[in-house]
Short mmCIF file of the C-alpha atoms (twelve columns), coordinates in Angstrom:
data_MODEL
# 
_entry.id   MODEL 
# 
loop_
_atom_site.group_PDB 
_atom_site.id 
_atom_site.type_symbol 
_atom_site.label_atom_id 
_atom_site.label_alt_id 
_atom_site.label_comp_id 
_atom_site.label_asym_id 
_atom_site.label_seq_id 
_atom_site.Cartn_x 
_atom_site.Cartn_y 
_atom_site.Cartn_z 
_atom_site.pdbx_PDB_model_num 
ATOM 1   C CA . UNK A 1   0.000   0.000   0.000   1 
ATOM 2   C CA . UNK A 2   1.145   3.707   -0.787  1 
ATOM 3   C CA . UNK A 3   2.074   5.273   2.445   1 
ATOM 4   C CA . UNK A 4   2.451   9.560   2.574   1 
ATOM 5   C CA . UNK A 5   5.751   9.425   0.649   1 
ATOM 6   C CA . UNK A 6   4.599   7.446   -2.317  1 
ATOM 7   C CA . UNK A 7   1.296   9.199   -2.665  1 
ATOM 8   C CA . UNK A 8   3.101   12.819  -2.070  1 
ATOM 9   C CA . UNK A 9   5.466   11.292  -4.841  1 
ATOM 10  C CA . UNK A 10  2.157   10.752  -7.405  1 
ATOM 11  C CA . UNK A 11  0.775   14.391  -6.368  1 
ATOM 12  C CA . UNK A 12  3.920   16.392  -7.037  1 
ATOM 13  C CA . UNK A 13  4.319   14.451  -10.782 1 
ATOM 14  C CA . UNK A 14  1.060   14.965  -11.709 1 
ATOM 15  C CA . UNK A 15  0.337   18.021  -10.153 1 
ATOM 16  C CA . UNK A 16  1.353   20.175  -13.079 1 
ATOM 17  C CA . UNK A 17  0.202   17.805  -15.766 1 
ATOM 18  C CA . UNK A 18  -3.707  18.196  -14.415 1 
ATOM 19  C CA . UNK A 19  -3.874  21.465  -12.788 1 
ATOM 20  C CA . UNK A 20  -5.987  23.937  -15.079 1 
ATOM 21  C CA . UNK A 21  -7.279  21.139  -17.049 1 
ATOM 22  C CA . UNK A 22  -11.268 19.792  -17.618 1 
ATOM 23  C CA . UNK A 23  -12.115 16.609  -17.632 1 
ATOM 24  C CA . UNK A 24  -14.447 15.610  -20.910 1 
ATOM 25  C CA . UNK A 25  -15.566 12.056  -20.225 1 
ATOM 26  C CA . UNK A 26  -15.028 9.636   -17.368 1 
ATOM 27  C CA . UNK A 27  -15.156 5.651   -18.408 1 
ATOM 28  C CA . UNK A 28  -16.293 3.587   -15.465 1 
ATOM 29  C CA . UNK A 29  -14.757 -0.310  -16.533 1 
ATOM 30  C CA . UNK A 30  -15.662 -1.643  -12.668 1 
ATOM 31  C CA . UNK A 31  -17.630 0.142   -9.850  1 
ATOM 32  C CA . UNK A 32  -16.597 -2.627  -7.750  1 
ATOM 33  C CA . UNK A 33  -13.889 -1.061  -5.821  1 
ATOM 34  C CA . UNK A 34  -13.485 -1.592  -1.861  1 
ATOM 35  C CA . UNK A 35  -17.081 0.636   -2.242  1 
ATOM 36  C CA . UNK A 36  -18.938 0.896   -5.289  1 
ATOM 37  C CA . UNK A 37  -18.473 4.102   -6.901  1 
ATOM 38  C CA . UNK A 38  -21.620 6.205   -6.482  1 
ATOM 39  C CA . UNK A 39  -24.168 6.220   -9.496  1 
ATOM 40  C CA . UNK A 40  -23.593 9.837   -9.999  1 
ATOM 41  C CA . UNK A 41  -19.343 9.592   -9.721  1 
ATOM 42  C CA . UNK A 42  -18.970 10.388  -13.382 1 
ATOM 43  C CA . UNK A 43  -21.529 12.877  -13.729 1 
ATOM 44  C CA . UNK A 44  -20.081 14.915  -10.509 1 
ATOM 45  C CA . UNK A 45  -16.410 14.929  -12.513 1 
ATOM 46  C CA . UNK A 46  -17.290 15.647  -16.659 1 
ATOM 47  C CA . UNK A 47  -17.152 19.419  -17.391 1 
ATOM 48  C CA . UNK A 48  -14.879 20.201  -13.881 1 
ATOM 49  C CA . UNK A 49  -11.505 21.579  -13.995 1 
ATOM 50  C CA . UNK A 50  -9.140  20.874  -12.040 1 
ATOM 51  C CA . UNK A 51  -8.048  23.621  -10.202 1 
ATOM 52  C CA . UNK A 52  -4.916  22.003  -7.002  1 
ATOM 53  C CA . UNK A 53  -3.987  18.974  -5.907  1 
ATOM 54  C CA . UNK A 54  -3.494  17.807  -2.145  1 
ATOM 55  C CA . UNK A 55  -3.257  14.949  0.158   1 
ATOM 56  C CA . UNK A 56  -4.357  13.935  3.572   1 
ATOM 57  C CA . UNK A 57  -2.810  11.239  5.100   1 
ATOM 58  C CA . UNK A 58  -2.841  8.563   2.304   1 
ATOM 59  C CA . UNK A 59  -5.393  9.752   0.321   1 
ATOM 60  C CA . UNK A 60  -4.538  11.425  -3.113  1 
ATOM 61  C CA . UNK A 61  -7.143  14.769  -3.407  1 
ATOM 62  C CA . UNK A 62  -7.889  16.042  -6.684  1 
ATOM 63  C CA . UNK A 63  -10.126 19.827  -5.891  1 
ATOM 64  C CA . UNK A 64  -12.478 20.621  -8.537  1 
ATOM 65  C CA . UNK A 65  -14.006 24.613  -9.596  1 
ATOM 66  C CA . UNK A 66  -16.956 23.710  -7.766  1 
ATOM 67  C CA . UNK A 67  -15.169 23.304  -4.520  1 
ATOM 68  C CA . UNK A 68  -15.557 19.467  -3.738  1 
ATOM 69  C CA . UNK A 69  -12.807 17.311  -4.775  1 
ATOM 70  C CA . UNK A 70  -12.091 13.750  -6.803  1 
ATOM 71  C CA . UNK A 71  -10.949 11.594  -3.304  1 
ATOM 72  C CA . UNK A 72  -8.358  8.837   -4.044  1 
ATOM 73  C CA . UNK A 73  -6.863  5.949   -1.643  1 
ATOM 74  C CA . UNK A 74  -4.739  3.297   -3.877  1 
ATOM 75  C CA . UNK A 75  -5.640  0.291   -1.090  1 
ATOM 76  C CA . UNK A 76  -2.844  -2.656  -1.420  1 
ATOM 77  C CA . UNK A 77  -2.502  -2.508  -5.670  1 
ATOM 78  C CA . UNK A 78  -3.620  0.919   -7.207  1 
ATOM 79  C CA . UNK A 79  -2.081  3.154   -9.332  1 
ATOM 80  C CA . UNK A 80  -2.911  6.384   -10.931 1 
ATOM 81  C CA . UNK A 81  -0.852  7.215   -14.271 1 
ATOM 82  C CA . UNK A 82  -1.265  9.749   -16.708 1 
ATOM 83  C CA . UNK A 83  -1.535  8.278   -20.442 1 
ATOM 84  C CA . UNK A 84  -0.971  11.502  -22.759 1 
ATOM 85  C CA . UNK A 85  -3.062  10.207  -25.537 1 
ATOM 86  C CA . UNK A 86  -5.438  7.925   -24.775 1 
ATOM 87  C CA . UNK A 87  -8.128  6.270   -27.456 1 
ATOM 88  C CA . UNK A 88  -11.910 6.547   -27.451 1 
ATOM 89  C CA . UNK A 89  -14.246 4.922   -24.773 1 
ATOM 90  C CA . UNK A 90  -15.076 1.907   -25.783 1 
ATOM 91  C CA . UNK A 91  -12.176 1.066   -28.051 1 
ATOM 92  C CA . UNK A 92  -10.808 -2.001  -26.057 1 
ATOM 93  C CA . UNK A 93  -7.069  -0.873  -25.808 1 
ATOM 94  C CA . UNK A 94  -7.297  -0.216  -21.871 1 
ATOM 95  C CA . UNK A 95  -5.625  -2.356  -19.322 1 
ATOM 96  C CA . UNK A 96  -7.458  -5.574  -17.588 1 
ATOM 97  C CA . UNK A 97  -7.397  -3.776  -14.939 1 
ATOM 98  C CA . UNK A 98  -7.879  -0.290  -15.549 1 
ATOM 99  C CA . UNK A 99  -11.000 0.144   -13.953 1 
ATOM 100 C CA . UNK A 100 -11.748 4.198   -14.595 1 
ATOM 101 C CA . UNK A 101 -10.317 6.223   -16.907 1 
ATOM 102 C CA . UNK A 102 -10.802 9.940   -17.121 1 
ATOM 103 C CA . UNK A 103 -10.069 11.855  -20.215 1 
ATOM 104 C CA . UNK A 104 -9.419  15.331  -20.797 1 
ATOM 105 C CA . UNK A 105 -10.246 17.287  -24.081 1 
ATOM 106 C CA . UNK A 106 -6.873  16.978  -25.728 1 
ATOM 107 C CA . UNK A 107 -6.970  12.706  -25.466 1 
ATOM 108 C CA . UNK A 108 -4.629  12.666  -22.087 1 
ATOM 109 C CA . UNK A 109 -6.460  10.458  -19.690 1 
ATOM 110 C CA . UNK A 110 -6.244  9.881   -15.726 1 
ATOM 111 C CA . UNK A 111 -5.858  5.885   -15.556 1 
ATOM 112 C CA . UNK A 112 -6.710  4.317   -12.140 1 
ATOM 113 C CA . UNK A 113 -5.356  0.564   -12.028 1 
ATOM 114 C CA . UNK A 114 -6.594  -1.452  -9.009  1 
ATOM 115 C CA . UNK A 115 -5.980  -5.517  -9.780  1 
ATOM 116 C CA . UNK A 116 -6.778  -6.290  -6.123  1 
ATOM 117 C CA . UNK A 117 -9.673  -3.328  -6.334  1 
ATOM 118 C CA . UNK A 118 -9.098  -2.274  -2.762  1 
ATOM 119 C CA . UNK A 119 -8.854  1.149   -3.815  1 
ATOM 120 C CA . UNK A 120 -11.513 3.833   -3.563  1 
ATOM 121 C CA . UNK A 121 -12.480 7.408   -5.053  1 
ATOM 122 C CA . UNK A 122 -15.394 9.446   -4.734  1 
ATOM 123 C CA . UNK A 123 -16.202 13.000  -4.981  1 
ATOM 124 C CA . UNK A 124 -16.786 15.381  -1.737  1 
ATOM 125 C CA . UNK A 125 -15.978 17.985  0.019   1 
ATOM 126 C CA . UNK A 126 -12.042 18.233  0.605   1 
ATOM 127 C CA . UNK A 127 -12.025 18.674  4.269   1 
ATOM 128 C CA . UNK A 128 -15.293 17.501  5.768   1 
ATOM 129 C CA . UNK A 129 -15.084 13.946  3.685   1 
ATOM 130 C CA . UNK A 130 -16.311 11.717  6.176   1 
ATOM 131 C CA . UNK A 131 -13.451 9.384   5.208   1 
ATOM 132 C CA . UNK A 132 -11.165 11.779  7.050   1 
ATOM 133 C CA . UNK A 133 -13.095 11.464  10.624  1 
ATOM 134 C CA . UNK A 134 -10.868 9.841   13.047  1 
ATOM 135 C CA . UNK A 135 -7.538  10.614  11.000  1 
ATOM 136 C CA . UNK A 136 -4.845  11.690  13.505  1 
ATOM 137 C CA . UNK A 137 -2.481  14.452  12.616  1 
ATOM 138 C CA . UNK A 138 -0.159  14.421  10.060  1 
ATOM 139 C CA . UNK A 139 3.550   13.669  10.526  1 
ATOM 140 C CA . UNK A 140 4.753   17.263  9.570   1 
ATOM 141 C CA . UNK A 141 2.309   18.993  12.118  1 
ATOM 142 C CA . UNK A 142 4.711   20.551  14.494  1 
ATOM 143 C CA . UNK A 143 1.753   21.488  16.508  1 
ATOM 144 C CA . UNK A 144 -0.061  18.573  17.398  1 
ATOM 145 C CA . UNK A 145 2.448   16.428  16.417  1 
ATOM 146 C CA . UNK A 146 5.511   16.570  18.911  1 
ATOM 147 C CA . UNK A 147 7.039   14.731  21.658  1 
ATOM 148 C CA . UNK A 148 4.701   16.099  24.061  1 
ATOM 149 C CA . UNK A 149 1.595   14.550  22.097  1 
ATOM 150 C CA . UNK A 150 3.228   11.032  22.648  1 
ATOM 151 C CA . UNK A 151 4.273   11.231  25.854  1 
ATOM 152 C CA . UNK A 152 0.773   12.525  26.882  1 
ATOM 153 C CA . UNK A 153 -0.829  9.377   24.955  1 
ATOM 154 C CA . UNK A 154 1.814   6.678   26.651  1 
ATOM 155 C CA . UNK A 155 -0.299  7.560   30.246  1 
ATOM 156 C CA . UNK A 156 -3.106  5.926   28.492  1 
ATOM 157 C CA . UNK A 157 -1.860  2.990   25.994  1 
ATOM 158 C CA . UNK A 158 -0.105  -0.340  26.974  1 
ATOM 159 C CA . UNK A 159 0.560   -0.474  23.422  1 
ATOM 160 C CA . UNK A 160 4.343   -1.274  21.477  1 
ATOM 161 C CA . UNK A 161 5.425   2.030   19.773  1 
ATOM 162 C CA . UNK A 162 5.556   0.617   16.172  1 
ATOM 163 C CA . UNK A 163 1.733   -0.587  17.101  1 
ATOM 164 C CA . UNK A 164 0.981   2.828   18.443  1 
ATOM 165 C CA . UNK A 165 2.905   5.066   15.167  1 
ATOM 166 C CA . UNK A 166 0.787   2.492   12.421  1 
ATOM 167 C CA . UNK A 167 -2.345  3.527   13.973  1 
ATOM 168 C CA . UNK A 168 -3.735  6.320   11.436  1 
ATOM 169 C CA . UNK A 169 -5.513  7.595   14.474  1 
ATOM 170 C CA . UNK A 170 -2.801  8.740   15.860  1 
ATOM 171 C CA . UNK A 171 -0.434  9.844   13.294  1 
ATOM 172 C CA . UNK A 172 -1.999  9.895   9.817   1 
ATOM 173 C CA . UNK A 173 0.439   8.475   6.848   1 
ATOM 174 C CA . UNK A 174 2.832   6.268   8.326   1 
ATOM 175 C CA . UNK A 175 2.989   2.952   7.342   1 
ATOM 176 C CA . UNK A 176 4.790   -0.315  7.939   1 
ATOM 177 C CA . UNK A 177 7.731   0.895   5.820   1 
ATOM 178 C CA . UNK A 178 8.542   4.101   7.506   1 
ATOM 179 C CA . UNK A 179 8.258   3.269   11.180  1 
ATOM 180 C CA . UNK A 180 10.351  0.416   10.642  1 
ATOM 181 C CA . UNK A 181 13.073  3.116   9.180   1 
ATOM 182 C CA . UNK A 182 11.777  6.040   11.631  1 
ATOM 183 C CA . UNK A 183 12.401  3.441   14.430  1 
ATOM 184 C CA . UNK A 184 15.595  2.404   13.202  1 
ATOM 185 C CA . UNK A 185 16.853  6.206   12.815  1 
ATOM 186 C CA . UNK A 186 16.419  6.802   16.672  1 
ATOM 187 C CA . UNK A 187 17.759  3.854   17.726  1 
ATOM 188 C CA . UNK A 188 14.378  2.526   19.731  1 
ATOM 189 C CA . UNK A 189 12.736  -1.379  19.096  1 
ATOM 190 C CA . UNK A 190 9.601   -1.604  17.928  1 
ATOM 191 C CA . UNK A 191 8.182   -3.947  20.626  1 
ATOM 192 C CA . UNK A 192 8.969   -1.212  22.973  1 
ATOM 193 C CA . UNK A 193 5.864   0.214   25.005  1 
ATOM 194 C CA . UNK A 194 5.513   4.187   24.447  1 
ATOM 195 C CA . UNK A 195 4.646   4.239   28.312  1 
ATOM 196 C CA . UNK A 196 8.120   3.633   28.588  1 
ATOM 197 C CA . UNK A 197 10.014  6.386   26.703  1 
ATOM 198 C CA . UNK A 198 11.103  9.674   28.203  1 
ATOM 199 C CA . UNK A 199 10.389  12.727  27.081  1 
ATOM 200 C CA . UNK A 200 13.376  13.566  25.144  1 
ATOM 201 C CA . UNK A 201 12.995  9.629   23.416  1 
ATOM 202 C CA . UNK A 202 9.361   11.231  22.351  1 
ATOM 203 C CA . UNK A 203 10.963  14.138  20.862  1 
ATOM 204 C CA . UNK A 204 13.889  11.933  19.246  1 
ATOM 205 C CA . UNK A 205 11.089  9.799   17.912  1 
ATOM 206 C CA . UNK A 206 8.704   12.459  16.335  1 
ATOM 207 C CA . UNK A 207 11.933  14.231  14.642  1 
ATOM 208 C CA . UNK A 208 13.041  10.612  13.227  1 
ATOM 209 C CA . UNK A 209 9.617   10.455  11.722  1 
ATOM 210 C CA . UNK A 210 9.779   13.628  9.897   1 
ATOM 211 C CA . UNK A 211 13.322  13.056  8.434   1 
ATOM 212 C CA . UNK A 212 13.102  9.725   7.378   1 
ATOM 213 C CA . UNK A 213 9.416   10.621  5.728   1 
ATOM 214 C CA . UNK A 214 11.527  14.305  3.933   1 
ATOM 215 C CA . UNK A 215 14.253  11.692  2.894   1 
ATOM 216 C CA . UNK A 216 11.819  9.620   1.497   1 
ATOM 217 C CA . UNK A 217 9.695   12.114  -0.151  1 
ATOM 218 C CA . UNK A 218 13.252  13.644  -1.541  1 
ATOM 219 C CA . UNK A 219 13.931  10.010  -3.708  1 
ATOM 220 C CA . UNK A 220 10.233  10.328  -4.645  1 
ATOM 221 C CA . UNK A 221 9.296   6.987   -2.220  1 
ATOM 222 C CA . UNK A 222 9.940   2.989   -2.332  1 
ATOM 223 C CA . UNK A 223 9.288   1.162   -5.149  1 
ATOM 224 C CA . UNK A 224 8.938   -2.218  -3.397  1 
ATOM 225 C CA . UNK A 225 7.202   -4.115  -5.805  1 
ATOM 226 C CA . UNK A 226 5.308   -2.140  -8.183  1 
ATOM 227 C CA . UNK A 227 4.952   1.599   -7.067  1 
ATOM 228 C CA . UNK A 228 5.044   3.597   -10.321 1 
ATOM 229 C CA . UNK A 229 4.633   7.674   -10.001 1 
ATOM 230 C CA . UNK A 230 2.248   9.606   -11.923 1 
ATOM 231 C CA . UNK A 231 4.279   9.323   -15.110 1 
ATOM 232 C CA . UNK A 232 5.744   5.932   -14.882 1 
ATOM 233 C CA . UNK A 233 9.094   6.287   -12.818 1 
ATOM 234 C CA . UNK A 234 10.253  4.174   -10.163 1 
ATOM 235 C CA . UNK A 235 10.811  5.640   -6.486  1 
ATOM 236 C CA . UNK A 236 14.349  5.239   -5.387  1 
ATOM 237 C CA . UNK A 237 14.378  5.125   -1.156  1 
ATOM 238 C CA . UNK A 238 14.197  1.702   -1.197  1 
ATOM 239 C CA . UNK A 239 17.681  1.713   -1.510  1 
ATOM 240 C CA . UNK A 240 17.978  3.571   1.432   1 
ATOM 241 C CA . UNK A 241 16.536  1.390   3.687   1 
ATOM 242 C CA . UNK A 242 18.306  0.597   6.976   1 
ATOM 243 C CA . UNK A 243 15.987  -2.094  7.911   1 
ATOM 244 C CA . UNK A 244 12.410  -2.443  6.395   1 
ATOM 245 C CA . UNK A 245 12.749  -6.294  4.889   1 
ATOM 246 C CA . UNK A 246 16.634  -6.704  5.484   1 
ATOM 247 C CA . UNK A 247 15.900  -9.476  7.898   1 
ATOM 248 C CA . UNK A 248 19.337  -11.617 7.762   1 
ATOM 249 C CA . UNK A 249 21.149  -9.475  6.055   1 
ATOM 250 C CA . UNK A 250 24.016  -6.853  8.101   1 
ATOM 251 C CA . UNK A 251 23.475  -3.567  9.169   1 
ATOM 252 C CA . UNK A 252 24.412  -0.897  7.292   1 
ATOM 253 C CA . UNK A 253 26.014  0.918   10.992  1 
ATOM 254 C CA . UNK A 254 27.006  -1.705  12.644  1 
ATOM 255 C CA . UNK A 255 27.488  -5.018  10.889  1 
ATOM 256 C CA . UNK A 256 24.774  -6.984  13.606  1 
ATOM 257 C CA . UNK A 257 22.095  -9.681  11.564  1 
ATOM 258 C CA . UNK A 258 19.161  -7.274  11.013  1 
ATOM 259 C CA . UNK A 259 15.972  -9.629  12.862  1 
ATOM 260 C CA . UNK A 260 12.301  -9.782  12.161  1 
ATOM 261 C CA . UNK A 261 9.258   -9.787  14.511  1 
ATOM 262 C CA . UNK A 262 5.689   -9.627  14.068  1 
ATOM 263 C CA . UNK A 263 4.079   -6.970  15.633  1 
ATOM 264 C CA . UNK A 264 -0.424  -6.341  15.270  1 
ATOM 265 C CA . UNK A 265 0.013   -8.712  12.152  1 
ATOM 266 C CA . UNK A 266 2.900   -7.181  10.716  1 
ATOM 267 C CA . UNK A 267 6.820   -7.744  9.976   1 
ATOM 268 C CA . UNK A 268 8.661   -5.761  12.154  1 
ATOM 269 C CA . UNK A 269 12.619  -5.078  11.533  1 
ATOM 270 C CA . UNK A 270 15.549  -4.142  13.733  1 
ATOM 271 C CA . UNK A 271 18.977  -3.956  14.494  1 
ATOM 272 C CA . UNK A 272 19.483  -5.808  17.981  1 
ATOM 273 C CA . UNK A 273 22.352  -3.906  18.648  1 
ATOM 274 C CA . UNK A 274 21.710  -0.542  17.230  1 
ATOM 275 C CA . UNK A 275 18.004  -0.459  18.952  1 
ATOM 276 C CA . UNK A 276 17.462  -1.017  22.567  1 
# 
């Protein structure tokens, strides 16, 4: 799944591309996404521009001249390209997979591709979307995300810290990949209970998130399997990684076997000797 460096990555390359632009036709292959898509999706997007792009948390936000926006989230397999010249509706020359396809006047087309169809889109408003209720702050929030607003939430949680950063309610964006790596930078295990870090571990903590998130923003994201920008190019942090599935292999500061855990259904990764 896209976590906030790989979706950033797709906003900034198509950000300039789309901007301005009106969208002429939307194709709807499969409404069977993790939702349908509403009856009306394609009639809310034909005839709007385009007038910014955004993101909140992991969702990719598209804002329209009316002032709602087009709502992405790319679940475990979807992708959003840009296809400069794309061929009529109907025409049989999209992907198996290519499930909508919207098409602007001069034959570019938006192309979500979903084989998994876990994503979702829909249009609403930008900030009252119900699909943001809940969402914790984001990462780069210096004012409600700091070591203070971790150390206040260890009084009430039992829970490991890598448990505690994956939950979106929390901290909105992080995923498996960049805790592991945020983790790693500040030298703290993952099984480790927030209740027990100091203040100034907090702090260390919340700063490791932002810089390994920049860093990874900076190579435009991980391209683990298939993770494709707007345009087509591969991310390059992957081969940055410290940890984040180098189980076996050395560490890149020390030399110690990097180890795996699972942690809330997931594979954790550390350095036993770097990470106490």
């Amino acid at each position: 799944m896209p976590e906030l460096p790989e979706v950033e990555t797709i906003r900034r390359s198509l950000d300039p591309l789309v901007v301005g632009r009106r969208i002429e036709a939307v194709e709807i292959r499969c409404r069977q996404l993790r939702r349908p898509l509403d009856k009306d999706f394609a009639g809310q997007l034909v005839g709007r521009a385009i007038c910014a792009t955004g993101r909140r948390a992991k969702y990719l936000l598209f804002g329209l001249d009316n002032g709602k926006s087009w709502i992405l989230h790319f679940g475990m397999s979807g992708r959003l390209f840009l296809r400069r010249s794309f061929p009529a509706a109907g025409a049989g020359t999209a992907g198996k997979h290519d499930h909508v396809i919207v098409s602007f006047d001069d034959g570019a087309a938006l192309v979500f591709h979903d084989p998994r169809r876990f994503g979702l889109m829909l249009v609403d408003e930008g900030t009252t979307c119900p699909l943001f209720d809940g969402l914790g702050p984001e990462p780069f929030d210096c004012d409600a995300f700091d070591g203070e607003y971790l150390k206040r939430l260890g009084r009430t949680t039992r829970r490991s810290i890598k448990d505690v950063l994956m939950d979106q309610r929390v901290v909105a964006g992080l995923g498996n990949i960049y805790v592991n790596e945020a983790l790693f930078a500040c030298g703290l295990r993952p099984r480790r209970r927030l209740s027990r870090l100091t203040r100034a571990q907090c702090n260390a903590l919340v700063e490791s998130c932002r810089r390994v998130l920049r860093e990874a923003v900076e190579h435009r994201g991980s391209s683990i399997s298939d993770f494709l920008d707007g345009v087509g190019r591969r991310g390059g942090y992957q081969y940055k990684h410290h940890v984040y599935d180098r189980a076996g292999e050395p560490c890149s500061r020390c030399g110690s076997t990097i180890k795996s855990v699972v942690i809330g259904q997931r594979s954790s990764f550390y350095c036993p000797k770097c990470q106490s």
